[in-house]
MIGUDREN-442855 format. One record per residue: z, x, y of N, C-alpha, C, O in turn; residue number from 1. Coordinates in Angstrom, 2 decimals, decimal comma, padded with zeros to 5 digits. Atoms other than C-alpha are relative to their C-alpha. Layout:
N
+---------+---------+---------+---------+---------+---------+---------+---------+---------+---------+---------+---------+-----+
|     npz |     npx |     npy |    capz |    capx |    capy |     cpz |     cpx |     cpy |     opz |     opx |     opy |   k |
+---------+---------+---------+---------+---------+---------+---------+---------+---------+---------+---------+---------+-----+
|       Z |       X |       Y |       Z |       X |       Y |       Z |       X |       Y |       Z |       X |       Y | NUM |
...
+---------+---------+---------+---------+---------+---------+---------+---------+---------+---------+---------+---------+-----+
//
This chain:
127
+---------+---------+---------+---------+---------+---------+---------+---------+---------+---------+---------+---------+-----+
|     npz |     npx |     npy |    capz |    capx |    capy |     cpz |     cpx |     cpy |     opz |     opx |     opy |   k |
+---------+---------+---------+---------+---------+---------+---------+---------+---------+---------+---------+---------+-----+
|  000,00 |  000,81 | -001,18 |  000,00 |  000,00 |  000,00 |  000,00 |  000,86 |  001,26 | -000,56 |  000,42 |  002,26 |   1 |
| -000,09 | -001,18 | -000,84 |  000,71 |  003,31 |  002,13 | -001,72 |  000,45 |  000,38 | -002,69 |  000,70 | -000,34 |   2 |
|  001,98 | -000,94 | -000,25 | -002,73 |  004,64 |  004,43 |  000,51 |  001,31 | -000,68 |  001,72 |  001,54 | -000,74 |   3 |
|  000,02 | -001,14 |  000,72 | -003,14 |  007,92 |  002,54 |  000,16 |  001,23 |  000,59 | -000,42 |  001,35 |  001,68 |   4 |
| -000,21 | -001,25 | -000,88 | -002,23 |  011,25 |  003,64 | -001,77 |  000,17 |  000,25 | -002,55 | -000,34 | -000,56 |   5 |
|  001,42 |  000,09 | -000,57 | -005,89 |  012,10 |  005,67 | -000,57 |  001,68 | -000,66 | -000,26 |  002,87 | -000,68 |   6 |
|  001,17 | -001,10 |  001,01 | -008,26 |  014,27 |  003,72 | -001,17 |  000,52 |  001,79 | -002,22 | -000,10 |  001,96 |   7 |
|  000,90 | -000,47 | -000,82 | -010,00 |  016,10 |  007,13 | -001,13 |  001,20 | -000,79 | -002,17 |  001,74 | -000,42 |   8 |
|  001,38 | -001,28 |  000,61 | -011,93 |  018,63 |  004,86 | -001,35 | -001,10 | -000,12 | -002,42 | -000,86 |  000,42 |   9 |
|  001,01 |  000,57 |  000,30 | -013,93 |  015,33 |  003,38 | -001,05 | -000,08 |  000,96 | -002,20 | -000,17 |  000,52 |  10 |
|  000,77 |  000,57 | -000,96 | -015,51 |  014,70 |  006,91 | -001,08 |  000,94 |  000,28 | -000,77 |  002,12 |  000,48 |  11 |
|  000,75 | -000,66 | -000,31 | -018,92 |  015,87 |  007,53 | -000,36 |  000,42 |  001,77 |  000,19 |  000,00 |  002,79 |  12 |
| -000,01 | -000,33 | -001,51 | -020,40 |  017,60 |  010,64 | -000,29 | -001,03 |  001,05 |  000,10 | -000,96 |  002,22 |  13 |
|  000,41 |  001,40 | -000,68 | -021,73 |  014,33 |  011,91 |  001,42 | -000,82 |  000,58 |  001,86 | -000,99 |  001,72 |  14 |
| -001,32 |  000,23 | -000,54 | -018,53 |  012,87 |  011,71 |  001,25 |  000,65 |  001,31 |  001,78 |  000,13 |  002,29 |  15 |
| -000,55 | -000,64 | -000,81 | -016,66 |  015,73 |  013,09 | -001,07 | -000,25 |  001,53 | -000,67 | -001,23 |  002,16 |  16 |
|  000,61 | -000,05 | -001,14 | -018,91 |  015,85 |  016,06 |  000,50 | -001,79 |  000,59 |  001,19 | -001,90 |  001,60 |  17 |
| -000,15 |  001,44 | -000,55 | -018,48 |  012,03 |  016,81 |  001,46 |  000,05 |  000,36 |  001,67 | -000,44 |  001,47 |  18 |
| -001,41 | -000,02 |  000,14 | -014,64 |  012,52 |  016,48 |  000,52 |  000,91 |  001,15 |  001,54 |  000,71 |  001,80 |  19 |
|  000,05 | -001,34 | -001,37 | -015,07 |  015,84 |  019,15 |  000,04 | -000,40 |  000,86 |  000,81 | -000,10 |  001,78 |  20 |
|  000,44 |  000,19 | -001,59 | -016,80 |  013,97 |  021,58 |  000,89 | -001,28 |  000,34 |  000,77 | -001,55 |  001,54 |  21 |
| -000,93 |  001,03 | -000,10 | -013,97 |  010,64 |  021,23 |  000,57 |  000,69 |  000,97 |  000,55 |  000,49 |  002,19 |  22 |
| -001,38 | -001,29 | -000,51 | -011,33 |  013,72 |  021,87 | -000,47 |  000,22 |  001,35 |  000,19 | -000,38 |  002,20 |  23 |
|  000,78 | -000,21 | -001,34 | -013,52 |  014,85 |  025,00 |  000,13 | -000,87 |  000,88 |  000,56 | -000,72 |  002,02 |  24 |
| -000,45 |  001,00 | -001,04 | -013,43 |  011,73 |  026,22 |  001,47 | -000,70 |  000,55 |  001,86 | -001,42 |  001,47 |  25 |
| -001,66 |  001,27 | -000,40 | -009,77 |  010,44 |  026,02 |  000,47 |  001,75 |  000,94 |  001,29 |  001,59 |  001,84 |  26 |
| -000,75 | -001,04 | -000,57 | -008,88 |  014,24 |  027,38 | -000,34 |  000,07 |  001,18 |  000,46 |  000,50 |  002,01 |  27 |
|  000,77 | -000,76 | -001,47 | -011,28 |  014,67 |  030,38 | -000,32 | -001,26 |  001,11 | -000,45 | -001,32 |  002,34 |  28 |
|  000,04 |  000,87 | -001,23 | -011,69 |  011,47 |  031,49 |  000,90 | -000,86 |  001,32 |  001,38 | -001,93 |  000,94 |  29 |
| -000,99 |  000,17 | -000,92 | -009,64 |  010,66 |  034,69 | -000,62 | -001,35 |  000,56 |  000,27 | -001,64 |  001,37 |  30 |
|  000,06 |  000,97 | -000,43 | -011,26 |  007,30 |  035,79 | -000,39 | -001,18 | -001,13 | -001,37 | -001,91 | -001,01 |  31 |
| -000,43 |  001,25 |  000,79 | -010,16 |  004,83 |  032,64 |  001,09 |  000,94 | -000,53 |  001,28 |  002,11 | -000,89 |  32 |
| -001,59 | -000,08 |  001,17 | -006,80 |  004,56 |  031,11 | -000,09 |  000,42 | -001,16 | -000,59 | -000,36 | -001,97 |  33 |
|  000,02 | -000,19 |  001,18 | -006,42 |  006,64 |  028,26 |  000,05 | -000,80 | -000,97 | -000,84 | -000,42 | -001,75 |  34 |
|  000,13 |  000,83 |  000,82 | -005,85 |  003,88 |  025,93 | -000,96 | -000,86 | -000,24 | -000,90 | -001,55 | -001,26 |  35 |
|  001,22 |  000,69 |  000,22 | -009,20 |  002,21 |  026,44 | -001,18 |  001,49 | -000,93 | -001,90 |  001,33 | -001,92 |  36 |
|  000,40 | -000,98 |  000,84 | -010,58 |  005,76 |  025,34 |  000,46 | -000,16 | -001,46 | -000,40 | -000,46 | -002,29 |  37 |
| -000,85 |  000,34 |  000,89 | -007,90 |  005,46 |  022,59 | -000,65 | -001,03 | -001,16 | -001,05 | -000,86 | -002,31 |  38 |
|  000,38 |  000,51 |  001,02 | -008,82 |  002,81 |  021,26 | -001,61 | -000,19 | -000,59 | -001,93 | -000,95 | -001,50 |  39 |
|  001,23 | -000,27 |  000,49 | -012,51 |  003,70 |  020,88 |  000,32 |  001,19 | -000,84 | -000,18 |  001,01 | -001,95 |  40 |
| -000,04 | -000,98 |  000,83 | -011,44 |  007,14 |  019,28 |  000,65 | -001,02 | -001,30 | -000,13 | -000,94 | -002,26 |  41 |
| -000,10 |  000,81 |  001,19 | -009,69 |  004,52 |  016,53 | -000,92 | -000,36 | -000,55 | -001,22 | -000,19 | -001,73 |  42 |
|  001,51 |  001,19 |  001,30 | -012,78 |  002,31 |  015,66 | -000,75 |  001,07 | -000,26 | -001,57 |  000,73 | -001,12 |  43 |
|  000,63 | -001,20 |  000,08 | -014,37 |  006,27 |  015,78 |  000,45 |  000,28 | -001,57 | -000,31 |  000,20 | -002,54 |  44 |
| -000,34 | -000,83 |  001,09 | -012,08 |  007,77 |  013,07 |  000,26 | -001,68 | -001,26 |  000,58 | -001,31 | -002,39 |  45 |
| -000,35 |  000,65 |  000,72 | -011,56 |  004,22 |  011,19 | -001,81 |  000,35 | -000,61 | -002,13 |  000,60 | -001,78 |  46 |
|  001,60 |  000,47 |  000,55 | -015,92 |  004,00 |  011,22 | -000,27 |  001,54 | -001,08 | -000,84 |  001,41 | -002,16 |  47 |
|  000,44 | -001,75 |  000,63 | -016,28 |  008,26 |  009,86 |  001,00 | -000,21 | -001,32 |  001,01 |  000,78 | -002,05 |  48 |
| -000,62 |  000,01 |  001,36 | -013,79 |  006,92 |  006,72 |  001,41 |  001,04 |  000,02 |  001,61 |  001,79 | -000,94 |  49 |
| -001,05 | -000,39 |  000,20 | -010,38 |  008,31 |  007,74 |  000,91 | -000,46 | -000,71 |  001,30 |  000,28 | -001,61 |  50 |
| -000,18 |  001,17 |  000,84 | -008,69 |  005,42 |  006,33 | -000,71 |  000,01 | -001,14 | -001,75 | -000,57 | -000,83 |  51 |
|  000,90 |  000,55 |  001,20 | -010,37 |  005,16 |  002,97 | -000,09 | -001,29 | -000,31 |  001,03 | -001,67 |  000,04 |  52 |
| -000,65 |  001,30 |  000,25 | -010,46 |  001,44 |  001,90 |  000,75 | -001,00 |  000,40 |  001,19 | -002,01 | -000,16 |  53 |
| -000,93 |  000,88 | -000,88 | -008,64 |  000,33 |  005,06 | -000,78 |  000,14 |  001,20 | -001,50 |  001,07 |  001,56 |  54 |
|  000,14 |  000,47 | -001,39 | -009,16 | -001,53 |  008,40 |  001,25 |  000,52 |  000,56 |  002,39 |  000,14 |  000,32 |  55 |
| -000,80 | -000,12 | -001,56 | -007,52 |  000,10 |  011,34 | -000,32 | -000,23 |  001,07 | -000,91 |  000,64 |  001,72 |  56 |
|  000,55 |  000,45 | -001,49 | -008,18 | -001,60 |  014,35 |  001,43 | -000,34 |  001,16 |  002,56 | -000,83 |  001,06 |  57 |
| -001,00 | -000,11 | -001,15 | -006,58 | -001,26 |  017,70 | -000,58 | -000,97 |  001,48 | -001,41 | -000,62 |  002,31 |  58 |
|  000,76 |  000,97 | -001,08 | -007,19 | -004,38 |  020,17 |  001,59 | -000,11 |  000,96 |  002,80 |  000,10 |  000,83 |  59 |
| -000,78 |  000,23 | -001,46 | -005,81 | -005,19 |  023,59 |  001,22 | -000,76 |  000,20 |  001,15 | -001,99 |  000,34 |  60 |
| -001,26 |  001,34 |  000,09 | -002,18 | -006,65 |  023,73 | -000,40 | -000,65 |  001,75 | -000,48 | -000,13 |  002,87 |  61 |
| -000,05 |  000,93 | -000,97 | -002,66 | -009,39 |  026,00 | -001,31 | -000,14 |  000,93 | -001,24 | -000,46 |  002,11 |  62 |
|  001,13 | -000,40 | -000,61 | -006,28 | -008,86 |  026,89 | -000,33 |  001,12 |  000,74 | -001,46 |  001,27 |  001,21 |  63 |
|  000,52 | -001,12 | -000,77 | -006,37 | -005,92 |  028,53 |  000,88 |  001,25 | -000,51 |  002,04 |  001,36 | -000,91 |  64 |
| -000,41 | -001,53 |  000,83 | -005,99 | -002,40 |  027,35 |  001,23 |  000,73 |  001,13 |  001,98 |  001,60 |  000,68 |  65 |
| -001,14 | -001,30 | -000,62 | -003,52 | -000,77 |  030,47 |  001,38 | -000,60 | -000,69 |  002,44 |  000,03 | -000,63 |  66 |
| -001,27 |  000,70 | -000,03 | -001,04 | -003,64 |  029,02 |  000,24 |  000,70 | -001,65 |  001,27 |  000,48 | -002,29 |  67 |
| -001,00 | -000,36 |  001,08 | -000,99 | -001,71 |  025,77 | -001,09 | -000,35 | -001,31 | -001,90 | -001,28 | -001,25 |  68 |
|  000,56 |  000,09 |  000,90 | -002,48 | -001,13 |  022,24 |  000,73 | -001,04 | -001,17 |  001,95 | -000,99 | -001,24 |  69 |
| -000,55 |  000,12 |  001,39 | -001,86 | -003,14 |  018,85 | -000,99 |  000,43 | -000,84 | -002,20 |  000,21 | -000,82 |  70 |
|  000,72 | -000,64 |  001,14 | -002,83 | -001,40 |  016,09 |  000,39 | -000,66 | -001,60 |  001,45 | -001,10 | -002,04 |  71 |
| -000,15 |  000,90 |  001,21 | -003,02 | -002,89 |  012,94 | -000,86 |  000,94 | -001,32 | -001,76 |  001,77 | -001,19 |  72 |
|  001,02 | -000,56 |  001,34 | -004,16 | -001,93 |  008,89 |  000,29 | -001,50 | -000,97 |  001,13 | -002,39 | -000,80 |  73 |
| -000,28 |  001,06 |  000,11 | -004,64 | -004,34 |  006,79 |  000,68 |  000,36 | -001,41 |  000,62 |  001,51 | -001,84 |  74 |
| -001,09 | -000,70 |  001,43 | -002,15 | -004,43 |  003,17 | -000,54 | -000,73 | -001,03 |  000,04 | -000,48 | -002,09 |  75 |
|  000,27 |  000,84 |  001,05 | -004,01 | -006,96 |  000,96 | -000,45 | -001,06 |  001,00 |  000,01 | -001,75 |  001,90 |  76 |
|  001,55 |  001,31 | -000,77 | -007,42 | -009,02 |  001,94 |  000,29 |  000,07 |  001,61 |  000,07 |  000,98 |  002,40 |  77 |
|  000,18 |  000,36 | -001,64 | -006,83 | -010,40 |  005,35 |  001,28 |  000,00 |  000,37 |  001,47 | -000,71 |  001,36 |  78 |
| -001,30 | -000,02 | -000,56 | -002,83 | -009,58 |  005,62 | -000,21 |  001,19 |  000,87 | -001,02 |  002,05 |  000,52 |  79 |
| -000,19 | -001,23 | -000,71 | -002,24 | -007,06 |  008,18 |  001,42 | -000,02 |  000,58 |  002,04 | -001,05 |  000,86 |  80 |
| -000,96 | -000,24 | -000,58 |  000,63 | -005,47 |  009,50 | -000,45 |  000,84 |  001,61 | -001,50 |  001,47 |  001,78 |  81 |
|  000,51 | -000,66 | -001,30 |  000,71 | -004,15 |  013,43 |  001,20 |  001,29 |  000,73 |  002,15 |  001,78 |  000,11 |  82 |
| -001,42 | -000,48 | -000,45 |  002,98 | -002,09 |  015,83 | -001,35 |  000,38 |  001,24 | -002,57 |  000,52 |  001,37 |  83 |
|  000,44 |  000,12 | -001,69 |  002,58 | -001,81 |  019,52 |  000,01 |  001,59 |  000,82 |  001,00 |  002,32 |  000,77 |  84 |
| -000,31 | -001,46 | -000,75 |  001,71 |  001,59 |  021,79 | -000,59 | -000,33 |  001,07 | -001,70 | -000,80 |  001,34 |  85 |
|  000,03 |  000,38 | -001,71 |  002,21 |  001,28 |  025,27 | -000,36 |  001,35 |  000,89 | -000,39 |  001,19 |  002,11 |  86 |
|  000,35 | -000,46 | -000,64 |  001,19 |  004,61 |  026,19 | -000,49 |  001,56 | -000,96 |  000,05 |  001,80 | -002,05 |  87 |
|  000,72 | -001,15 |  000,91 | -000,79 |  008,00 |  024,77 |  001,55 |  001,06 | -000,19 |  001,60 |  001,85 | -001,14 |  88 |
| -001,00 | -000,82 |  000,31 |  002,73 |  009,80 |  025,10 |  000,93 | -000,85 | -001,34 |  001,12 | -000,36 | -002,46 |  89 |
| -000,61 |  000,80 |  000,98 |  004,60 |  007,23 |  023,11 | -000,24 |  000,53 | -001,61 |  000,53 |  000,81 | -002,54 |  90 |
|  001,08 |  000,06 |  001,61 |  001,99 |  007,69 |  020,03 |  000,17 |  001,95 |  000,06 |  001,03 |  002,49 | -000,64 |  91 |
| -000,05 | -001,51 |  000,47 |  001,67 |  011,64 |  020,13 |  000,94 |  001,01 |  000,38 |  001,01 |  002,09 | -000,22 |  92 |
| -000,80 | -001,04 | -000,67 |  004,37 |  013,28 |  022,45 | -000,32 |  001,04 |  000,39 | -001,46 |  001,10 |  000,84 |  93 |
|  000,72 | -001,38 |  000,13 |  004,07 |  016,80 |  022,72 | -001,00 |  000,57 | -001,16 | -001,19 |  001,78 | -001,03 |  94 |
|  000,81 | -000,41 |  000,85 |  001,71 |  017,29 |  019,81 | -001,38 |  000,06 |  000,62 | -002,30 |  000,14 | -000,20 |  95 |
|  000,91 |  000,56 | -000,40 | -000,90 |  016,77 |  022,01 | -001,57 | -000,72 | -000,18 | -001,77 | -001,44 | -001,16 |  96 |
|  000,55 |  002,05 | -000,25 | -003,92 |  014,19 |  022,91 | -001,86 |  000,67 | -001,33 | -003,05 |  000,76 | -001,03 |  97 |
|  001,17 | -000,67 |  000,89 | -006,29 |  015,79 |  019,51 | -000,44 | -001,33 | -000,53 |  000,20 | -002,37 | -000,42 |  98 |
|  000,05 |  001,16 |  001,06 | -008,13 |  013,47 |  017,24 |  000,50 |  000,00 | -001,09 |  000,52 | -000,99 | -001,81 |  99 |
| -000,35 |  000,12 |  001,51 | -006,48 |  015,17 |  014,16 |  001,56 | -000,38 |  000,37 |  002,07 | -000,96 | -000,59 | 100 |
| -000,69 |  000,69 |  000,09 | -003,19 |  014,26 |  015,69 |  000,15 | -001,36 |  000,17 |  000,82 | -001,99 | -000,64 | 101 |
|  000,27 |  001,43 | -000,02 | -003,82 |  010,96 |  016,77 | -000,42 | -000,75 | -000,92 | -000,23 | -001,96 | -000,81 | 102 |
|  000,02 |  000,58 |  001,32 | -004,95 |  010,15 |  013,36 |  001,59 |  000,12 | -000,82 |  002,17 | -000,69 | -001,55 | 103 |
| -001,17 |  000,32 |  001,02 | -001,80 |  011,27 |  011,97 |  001,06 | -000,55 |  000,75 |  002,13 | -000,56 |  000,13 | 104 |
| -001,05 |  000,83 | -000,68 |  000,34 |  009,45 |  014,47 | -000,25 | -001,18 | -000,50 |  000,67 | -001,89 | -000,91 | 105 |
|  000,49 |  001,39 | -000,02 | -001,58 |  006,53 |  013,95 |  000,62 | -000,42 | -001,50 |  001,22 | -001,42 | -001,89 | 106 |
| -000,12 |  000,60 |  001,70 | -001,37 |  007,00 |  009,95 |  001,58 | -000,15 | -000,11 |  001,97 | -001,03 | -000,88 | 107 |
| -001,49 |  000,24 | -000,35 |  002,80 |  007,48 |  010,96 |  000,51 | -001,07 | -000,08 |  001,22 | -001,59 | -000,94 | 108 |
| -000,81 |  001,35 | -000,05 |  003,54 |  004,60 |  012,33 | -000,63 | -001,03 | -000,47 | -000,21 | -002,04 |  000,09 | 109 |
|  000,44 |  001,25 |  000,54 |  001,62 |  002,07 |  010,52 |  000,78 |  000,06 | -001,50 |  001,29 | -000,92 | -002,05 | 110 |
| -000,55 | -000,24 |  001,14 |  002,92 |  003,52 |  007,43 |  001,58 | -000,33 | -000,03 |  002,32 | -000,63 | -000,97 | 111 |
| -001,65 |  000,53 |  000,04 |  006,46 |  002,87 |  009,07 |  000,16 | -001,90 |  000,12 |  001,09 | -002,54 | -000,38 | 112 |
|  000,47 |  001,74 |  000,22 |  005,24 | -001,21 |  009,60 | -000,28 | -000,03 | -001,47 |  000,45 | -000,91 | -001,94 | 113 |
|  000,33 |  000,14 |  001,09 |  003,89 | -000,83 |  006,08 |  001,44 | -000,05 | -000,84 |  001,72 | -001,04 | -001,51 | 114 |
| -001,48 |  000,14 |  000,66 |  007,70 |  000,11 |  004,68 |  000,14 | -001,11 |  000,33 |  000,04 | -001,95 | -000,56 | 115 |
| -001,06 |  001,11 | -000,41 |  009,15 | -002,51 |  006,66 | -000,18 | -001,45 | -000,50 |  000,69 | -002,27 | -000,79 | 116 |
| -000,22 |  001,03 |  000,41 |  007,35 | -005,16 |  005,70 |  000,22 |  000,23 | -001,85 |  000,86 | -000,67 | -002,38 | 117 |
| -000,21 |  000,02 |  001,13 |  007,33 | -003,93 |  001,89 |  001,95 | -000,42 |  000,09 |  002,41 | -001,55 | -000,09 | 118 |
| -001,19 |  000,50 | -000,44 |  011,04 | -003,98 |  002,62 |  000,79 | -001,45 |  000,31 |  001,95 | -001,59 | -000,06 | 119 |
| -000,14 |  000,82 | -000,06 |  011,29 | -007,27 |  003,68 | -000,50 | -001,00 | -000,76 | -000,06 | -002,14 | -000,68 | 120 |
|  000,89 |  001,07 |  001,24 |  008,96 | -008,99 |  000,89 |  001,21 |  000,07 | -000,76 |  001,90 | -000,95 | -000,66 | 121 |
| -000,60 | -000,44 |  000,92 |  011,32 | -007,42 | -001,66 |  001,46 | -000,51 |  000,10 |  001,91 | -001,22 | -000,80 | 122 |
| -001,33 |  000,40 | -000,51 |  014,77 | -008,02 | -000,10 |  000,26 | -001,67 | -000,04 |  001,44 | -002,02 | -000,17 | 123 |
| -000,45 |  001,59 |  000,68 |  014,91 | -011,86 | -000,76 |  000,31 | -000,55 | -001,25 |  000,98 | -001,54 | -001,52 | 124 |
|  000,33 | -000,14 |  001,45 |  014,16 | -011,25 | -004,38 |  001,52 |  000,53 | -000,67 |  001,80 |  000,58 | -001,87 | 125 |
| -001,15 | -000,93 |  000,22 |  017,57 | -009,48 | -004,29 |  001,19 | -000,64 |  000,69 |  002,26 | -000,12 |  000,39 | 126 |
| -001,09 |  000,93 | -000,42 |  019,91 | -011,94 | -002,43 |  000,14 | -001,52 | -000,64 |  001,06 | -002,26 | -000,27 | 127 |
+---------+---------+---------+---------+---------+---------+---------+---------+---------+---------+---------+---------+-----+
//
């Protein structure tokens, strides 16, 4: 049910290059909100097969991207779990603003929504 630790060797140069020029853009560009970059480098590394076998998509809380990302994977068919990032520091900190960390932030905290709800399926079964 866990996204998979990320296999970066599999990705070809095509990929990598598409994934470069995401990075390029969420780093250099100073007139849009990193998180509208953001969430194009997502549908980037979800479309090049970072995710294997999973939807990660990152849409606009509340229509508009400065108010904040939800990111979502999905755990079985059309269930998904989400979690909310309100700003490019939030999601990477000091690791800074790469695409190979931003994949593994991303694969982080979804994987910590993924416990929680396994966690909570299970825990009724037991009271």
């Amino acid at each position: 049910m866990d996204l998979q630790t990320i296999q970066f060797d599999t990705l070809d140069a095509d990929a990598l290059d598409r994934l470069k020029r995401a990075e390029d853009n969420l780093r250099f560009d100073g007139d849009h909100d990193p998180l509208l970059n953001l969430r194009g480098l997502i549908t980037d590394l979800n479309s090049v097969g970072v995710w294997p076998g999973r939807d990660v998509l990152a849409t606009p809380e509340g229509g508009l991207v400065s108010d904040g990302l939800d990111l979502k994977v999905n755990i079985t068919g059309f269930t998904y779990v989400s979690c909310f990032i309100d700003s490019m520091d939030e999601l990477v900190g000091d690791e800074g603003w790469t695409w190979r960390s931003i994949a593994q932030a991303v694969t982080d905290r979804l994987n910590e929504e993924i416990q929680a709800a396994r966690e909570a399926l299970i825990a009724p079964a037991y009271t």
